[in-house]
Each structure stands twice: as C-alpha cells, then as structure tokens.
MARKEFI-597123 format. One record per residue: y, z, x of N, C-alpha, C in turn; residue in three letters. Coordinates in steps of 0.2 Angstrom, whole numbers, padded with zeros to 4 digits, always signed. Atoms other than C-alpha are relative to their C-alpha. Layout:
BEGIN
YZXYZXYZXALA;...
//
This chain:
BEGIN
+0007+0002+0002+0102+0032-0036-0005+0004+0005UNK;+0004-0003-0005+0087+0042-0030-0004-0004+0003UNK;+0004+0007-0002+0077+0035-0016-0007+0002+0000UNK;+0008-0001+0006+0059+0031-0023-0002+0005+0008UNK;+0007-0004-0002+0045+0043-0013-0005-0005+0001UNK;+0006+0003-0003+0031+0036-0004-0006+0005+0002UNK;+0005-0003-0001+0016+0042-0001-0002-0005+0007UNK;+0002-0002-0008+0010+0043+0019-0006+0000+0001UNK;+0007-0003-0004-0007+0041+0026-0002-0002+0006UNK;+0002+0004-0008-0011+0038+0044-0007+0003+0003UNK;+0005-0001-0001-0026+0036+0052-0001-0004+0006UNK;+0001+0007-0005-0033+0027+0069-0005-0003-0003UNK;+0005+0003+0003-0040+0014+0062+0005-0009+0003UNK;-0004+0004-0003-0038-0006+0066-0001-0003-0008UNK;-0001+0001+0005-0037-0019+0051-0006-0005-0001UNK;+0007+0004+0004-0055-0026+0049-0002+0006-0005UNK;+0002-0007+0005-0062-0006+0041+0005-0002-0007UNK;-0005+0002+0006-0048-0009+0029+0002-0004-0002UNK;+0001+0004+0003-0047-0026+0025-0004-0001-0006UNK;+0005+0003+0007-0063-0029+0015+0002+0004-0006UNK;-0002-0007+0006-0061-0011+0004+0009-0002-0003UNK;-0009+0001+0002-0042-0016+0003-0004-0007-0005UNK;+0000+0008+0005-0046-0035-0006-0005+0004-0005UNK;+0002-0002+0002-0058-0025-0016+0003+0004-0005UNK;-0005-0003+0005-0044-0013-0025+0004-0004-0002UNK;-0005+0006+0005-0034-0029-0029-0004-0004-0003UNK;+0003+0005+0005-0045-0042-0033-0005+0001-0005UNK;+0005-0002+0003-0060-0034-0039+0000+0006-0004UNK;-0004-0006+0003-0052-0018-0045+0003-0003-0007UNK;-0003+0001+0006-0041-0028-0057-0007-0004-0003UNK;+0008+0005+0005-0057-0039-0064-0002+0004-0004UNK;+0002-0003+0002-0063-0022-0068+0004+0004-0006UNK;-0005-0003+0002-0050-0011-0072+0004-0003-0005UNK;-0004+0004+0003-0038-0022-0079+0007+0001+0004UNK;-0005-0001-0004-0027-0014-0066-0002-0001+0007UNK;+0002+0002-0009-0027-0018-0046+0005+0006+0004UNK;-0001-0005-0005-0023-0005-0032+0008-0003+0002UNK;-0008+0003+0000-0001-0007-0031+0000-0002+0008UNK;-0003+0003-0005+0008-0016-0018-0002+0004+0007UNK;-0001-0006-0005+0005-0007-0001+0002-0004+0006UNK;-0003+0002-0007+0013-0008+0016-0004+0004+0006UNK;+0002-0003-0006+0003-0006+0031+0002-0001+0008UNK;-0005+0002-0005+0011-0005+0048-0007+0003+0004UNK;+0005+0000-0007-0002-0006+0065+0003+0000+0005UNK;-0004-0002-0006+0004+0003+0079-0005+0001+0007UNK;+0005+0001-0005-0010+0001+0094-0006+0002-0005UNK;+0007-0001+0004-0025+0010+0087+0002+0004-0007UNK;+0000-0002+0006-0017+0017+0072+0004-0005-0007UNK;-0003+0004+0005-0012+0011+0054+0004+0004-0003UNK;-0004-0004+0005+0002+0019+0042+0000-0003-0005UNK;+0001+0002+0004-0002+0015+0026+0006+0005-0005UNK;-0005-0001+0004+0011+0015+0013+0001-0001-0008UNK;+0000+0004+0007+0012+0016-0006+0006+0005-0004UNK;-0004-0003+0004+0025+0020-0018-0003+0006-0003UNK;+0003-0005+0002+0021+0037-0027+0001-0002-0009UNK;-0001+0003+0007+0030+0028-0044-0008-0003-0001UNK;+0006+0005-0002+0016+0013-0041-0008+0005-0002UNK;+0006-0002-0001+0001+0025-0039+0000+0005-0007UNK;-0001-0004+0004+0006+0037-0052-0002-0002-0008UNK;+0001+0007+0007+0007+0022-0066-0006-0004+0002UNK;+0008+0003+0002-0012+0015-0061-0003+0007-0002UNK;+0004-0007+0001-0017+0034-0061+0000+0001-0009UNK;+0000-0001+0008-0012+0034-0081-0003-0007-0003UNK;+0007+0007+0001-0020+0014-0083-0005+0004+0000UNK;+0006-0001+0000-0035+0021-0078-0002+0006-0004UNK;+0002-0007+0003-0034+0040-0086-0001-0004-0006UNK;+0000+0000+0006-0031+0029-0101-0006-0005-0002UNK;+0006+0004+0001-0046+0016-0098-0007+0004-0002UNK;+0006-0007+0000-0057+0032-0096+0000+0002-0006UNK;-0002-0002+0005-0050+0038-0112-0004-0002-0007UNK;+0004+0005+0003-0060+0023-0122-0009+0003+0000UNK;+0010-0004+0000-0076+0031-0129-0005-0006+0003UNK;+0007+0003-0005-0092+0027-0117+0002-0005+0006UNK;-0004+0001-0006-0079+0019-0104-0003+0004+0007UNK;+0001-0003-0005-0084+0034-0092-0010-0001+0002UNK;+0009-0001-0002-0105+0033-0093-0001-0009+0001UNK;+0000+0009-0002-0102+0012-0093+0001+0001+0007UNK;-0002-0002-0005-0091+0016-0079-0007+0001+0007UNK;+0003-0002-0005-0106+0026-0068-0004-0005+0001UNK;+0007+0003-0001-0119+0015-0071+0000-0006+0001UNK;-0002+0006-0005-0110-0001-0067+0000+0002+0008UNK;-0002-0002-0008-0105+0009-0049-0009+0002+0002UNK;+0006-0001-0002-0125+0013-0049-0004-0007+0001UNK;+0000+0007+0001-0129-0004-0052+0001-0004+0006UNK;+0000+0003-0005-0121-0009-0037+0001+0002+0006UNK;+0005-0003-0007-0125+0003-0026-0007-0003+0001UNK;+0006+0003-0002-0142-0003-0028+0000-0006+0004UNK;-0002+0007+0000-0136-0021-0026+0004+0001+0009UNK;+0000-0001-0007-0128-0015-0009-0003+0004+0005UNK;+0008-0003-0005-0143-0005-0003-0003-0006+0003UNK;+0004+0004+0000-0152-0020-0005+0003-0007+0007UNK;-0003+0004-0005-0139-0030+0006+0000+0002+0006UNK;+0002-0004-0007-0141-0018+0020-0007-0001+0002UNK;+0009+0000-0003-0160-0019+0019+0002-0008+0003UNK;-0003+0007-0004-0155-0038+0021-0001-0001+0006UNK;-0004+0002-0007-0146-0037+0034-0005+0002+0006UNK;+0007-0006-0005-0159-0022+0044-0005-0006+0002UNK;+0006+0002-0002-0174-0034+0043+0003-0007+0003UNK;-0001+0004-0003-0165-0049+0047+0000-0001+0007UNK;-0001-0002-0006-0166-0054+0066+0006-0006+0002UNK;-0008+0003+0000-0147-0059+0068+0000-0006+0004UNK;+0000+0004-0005-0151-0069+0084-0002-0006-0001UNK;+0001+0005+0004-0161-0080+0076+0000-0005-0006UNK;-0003+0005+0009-0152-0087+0059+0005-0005+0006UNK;-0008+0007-0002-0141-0102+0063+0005+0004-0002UNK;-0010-0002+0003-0123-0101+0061+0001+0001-0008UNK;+0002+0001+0009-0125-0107+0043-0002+0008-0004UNK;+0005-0005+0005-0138-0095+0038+0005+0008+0001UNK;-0003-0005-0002-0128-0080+0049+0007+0002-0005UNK;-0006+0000+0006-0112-0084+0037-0001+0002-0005UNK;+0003-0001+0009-0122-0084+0021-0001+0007+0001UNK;+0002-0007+0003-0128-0068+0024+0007+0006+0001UNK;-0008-0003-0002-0111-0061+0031+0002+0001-0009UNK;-0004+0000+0005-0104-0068+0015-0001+0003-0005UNK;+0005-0004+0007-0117-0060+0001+0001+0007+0003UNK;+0000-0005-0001-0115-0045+0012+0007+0004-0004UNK;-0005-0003+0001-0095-0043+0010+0000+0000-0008UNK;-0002-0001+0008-0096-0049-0009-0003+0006-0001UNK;+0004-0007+0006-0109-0034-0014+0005+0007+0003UNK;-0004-0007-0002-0097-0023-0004+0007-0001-0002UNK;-0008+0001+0003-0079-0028-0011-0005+0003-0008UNK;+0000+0000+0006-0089-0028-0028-0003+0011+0000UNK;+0001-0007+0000-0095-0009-0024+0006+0005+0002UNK;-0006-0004-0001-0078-0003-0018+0004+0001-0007UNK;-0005+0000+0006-0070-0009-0033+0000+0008-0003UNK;+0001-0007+0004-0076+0009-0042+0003+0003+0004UNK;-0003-0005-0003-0070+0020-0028+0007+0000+0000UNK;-0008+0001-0002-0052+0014-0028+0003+0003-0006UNK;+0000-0003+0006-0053+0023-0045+0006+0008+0002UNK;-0002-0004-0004-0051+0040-0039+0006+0005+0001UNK;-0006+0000-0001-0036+0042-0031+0005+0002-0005UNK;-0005-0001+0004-0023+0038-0043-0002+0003-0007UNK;+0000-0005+0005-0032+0048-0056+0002+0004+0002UNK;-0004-0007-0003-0029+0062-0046+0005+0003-0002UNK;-0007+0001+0003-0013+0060-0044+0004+0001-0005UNK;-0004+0000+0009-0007+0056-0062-0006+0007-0002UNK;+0003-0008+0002-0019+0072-0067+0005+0006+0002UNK;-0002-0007-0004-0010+0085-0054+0007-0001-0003UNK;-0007+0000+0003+0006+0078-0062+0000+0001-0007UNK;-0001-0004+0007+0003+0081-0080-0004+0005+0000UNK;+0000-0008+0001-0006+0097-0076+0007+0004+0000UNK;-0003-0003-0002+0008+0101-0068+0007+0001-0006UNK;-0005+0002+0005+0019+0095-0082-0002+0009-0005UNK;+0003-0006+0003+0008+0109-0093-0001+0004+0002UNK;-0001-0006-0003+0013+0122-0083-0004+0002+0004UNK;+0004-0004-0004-0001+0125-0071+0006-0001+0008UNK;-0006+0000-0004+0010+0130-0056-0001-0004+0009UNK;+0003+0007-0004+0012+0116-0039-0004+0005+0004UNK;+0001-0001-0006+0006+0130-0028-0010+0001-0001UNK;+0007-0001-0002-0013+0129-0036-0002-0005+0001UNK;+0004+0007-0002-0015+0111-0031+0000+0002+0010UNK;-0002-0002-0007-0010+0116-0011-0007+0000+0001UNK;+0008+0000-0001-0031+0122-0009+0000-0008+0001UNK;+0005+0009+0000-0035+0103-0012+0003-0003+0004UNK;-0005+0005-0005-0019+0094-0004-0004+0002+0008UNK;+0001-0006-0004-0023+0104+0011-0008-0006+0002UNK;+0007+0004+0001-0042+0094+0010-0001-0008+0001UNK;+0001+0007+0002-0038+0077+0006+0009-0003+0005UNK;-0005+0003-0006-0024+0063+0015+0006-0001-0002UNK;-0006+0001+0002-0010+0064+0005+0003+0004+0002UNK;-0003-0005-0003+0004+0072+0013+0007+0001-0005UNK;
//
C-alpha cells in the first residue's frame, strides 16, 4: 500500500492567528461552498505551528470547488459576495478604531469582540477558496501535459513544499 502524501507548512506562529481563519474554512466555508477546508493536523512546538493536510483531501476540495466555479455566474456571485463582506469588515474595524475599549463594560467589550470575529470568520470563508484550486488546476494541467518543471517559478513563491 502507498503511503498517502501530506502536504507541509510551517510557520512561527501561536494558535490564536490561526484559530479564528481555521473555524472559518470549516464552518463557514461549508455554508458556502457546500465544501469545508479537510481534516488538518496542527502540531505547536514553542513558537512554531506544522500544519498538516493530506494532499488526497486538498486535491478533492480543489475539484468541489473547480466544479462549484464551473456553474454559470457562480464566479461574479462569488466576488461580489467576498466584496460585500469586505465592506462588512472594514466597517467592523472602523468599529472597533473609534471605540474606546477602556471604557465599554465587560458585556459591551464581548459584543463587539464577538460581531468583530463573526464578520471576520464570515470574510475568510472566500479566501480558503484559493489553495486547493490551485492545486487540483497544477494537477490537471499537469495531467494535459504541461511539464512539472513550469509550475517550480510559483512553488518557489507560495508555502507548499
């Protein structure tokens, strides 16, 4: 039996940065998508993370999503949702900017925490996109004969090793 392929990313990072954006590619990603970001394994070793995903896993959302994209006016829906809520968490920063933190209650401090991380889990969802398009693209070009060493420029650029 071959043994599966993992895809590698390490980075110093702790696990608040990547928490909220993480619960964003699962729960809010599948709301949209109809697919959610696969299983991942993250291991924290002082100030770094190794993040961990199968290459099967990412391969198979990257063809979900080729094929979501596929569905005519899916791609202009698409931008103009992820514009939507960009505006929607600009407006949460200004929020936060003019508020003066010192002075909200605990309460008030919570509410705006929480409206804060909701418009930003709901803003990631789009970004989690991305990736496994890539990926499932580099592998059916490659299928169509473009050869593996014109993807290297990019690899070379981006965190998949």
């Amino acid at each position: 039996m071959e043994q599966e392929k993992w895809l590698r990313w390490e980075r110093a990072s702790s696990i608040t940065p990547l928490f909220i954006p993480f619960e964003a590619g699962k729960r809010k990603m599948a709301g949209y998508f109809g697919s959610a970001w696969p299983k991942t394994v993250l291991i924290y070793t002082g100030q770094n993370v190794v993040w961990r995903n199968r290459w099967s896993d990412l391969y198979n959302l990257g063809q979900k999503l080729i094929s979501f994209f596929s569905k005519k006016g899916q791609e202009k829906k698409y931008w103009a949702d992820w514009q939507k809520e960009t505006k929607k968490l600009e407006r949460r920063f200004q929020e936060v900017e003019k508020s003066d933190l010192q002075r909200l209650s605990d309460r008030e401090l919570i509410s705006l925490f929480n409206k804060f991380v909701e418009s930003y889990k709901s803003w990631w969802k789009y970004g989690w996109a991305s990736t496994p398009i890539a990926l499932q693209a580099e592998r059916l070009l490659t299928k169509q004969g473009l050869n593996e060493k014109d993807f290297n420029y990019w690899r070379k650029r981006v965190y998949w090793a």
